[in-house]
C-alpha positions in Angstrom: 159.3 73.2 -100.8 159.4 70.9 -98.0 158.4 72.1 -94.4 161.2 70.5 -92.0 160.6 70.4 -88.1 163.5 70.5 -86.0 164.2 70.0 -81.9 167.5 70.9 -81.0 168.8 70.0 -77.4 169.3 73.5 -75.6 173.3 71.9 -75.0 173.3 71.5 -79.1 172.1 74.5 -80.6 175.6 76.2 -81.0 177.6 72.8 -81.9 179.2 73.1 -85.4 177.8 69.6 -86.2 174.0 71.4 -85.4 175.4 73.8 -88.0 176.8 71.6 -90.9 173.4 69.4 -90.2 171.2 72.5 -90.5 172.8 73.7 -93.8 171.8 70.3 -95.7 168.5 71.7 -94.8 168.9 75.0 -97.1 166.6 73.9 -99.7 164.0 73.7 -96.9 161.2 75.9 -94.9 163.1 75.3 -91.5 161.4 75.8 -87.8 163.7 75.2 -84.8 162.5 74.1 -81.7 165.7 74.9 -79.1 165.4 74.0 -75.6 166.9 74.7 -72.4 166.6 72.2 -70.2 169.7 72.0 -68.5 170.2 75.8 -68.3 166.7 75.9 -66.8 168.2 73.5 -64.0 171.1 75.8 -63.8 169.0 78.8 -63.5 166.5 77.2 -60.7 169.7 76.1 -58.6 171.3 79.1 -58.8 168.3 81.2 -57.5 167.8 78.2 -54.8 165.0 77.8 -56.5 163.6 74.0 -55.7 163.3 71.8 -58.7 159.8 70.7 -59.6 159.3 67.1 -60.4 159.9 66.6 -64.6 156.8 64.8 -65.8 155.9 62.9 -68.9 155.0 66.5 -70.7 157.8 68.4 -69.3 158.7 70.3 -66.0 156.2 71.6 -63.9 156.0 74.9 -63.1 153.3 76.1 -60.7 154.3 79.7 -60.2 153.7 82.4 -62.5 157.4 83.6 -61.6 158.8 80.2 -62.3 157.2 79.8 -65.4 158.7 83.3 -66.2 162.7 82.8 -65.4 162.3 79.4 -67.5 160.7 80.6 -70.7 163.5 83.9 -70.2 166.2 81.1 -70.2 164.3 80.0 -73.3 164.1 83.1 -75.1 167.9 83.8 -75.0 168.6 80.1 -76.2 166.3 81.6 -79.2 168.2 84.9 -79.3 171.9 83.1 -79.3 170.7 80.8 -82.3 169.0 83.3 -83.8 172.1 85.2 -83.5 174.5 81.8 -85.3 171.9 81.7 -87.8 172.4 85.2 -88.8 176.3 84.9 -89.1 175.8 82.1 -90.7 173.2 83.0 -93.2 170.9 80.1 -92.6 167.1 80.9 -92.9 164.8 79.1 -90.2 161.9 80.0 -87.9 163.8 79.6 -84.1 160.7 79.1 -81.2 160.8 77.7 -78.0 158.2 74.9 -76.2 156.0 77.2 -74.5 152.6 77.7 -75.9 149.5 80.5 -74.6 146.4 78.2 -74.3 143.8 81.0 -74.3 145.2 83.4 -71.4 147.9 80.7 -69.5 151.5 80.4 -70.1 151.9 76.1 -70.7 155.6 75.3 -70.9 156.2 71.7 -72.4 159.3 69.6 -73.0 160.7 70.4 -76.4 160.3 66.7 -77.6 156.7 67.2 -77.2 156.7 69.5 -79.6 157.9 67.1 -81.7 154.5 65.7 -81.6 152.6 68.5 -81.5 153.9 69.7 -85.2 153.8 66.0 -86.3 151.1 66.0 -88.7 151.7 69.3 -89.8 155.6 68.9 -91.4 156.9 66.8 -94.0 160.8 66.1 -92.0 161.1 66.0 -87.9 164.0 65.7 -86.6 165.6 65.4 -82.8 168.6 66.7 -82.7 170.2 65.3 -79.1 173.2 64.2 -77.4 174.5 61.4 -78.5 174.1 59.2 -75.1 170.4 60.2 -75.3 169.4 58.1 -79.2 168.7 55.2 -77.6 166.2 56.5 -74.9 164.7 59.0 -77.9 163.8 56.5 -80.4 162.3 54.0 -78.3 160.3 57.5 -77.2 159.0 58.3 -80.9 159.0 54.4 -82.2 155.4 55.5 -83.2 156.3 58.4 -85.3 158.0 56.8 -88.2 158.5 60.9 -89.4 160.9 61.6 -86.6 164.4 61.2 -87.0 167.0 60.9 -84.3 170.2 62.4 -84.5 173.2 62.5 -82.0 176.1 64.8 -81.9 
C-alpha cells in the first residue's frame, strides 16, 4: 500500500473539491497536514496581538503564549477535518506543523512539512488555492514527488 503525504491549505480543508480529491486517495495510507495560516492571522488580530514577521520556515513566534493560541487554532483545524473525515468515512492520519524538538514547541509552515516527510512517502501533494500554484511549484521545483494542486 502506498504511503501518500498530503498539505492542505487551512482555507481548503472543508472544500468539497479537498473531499472528492481525498477519496481517489482510498486505496492509500493517508497523512494530512492542515494548516491555519490565515485563521492564525485572524486570531493574532483579534487579540491585538502584533504579527510577527513570516520567515522562510514559517511565522515566528517568540512567546510561549503565542506559540500556544496558534497551535490551538491548529488543533481545531485538525478537529473540524477530523470531524468531515468521519462523516465521510475517509481514513487518514490529520496532524498539524508543529513539532517538539526535545522539550521546545517549533511551529513551522505547513509546506515545510512537505519537505520534512519527503523522503519518507511515496505521493506528496499541496493542496492550495488556486492563485497560489504558480508561486508553490516554482517553491518545490526540486522535489519532483510533490504535486501541486489548486482548488
Amino acid at each position: 500500500m502506498k504511503n501518500v503525504f498530503v498539505k492542505v491549505s487551512g482555507d481548503l480543508f472543508d472544500d468539497p473539491g479537498f473531499i472528492k480529491f481525498l477519496r481517489k486517495l482510498s486505496e492509500r495510507n493517508i497523512t494530512i497536514c492542515v494548516g491555519g495560516g490565515a485563521q492564525i492571522n485572524q486570531k493574532f488580530h483579534g487579540r491585538k496581538t502584533a504579527l510577527k514577521r513570516h520567515g522562510p520556515l514559517g511565522r515566528e513566534l517568540n512567546s510561549t503564549k503565542e506559540k500556544q493560541l496558534a497551535k490551538k487554532v491548529l488543533e481545531r483545524n485538525k478537529r473540524r477535518l477530523q470531524g468531515i473525515l468521519s462523516i465521510e468515512r475517509i481514513k487518514a492520519k490529520v496532524i498539524i506543523p508543529v513539532l517538539n524538538v526535545g522539550q521546545v514547541m517549533c511551529h513551522i509552515n505547513s509546506d515545510e512539512m512537505l519537505r520534512v516527510a519527503y523522503l519518507g512517502y511515496d505521493e506528496l501533494y499541496a493542496i492550495t488555492l488556486k492563485n497560489r500554484v504558480l508561486s508553490k511549484r516554482q517553491q518545490f521545483s526540486n522535489l519532483p514527488k510533490i504535486k501541486i494542486i489548486g482548488l
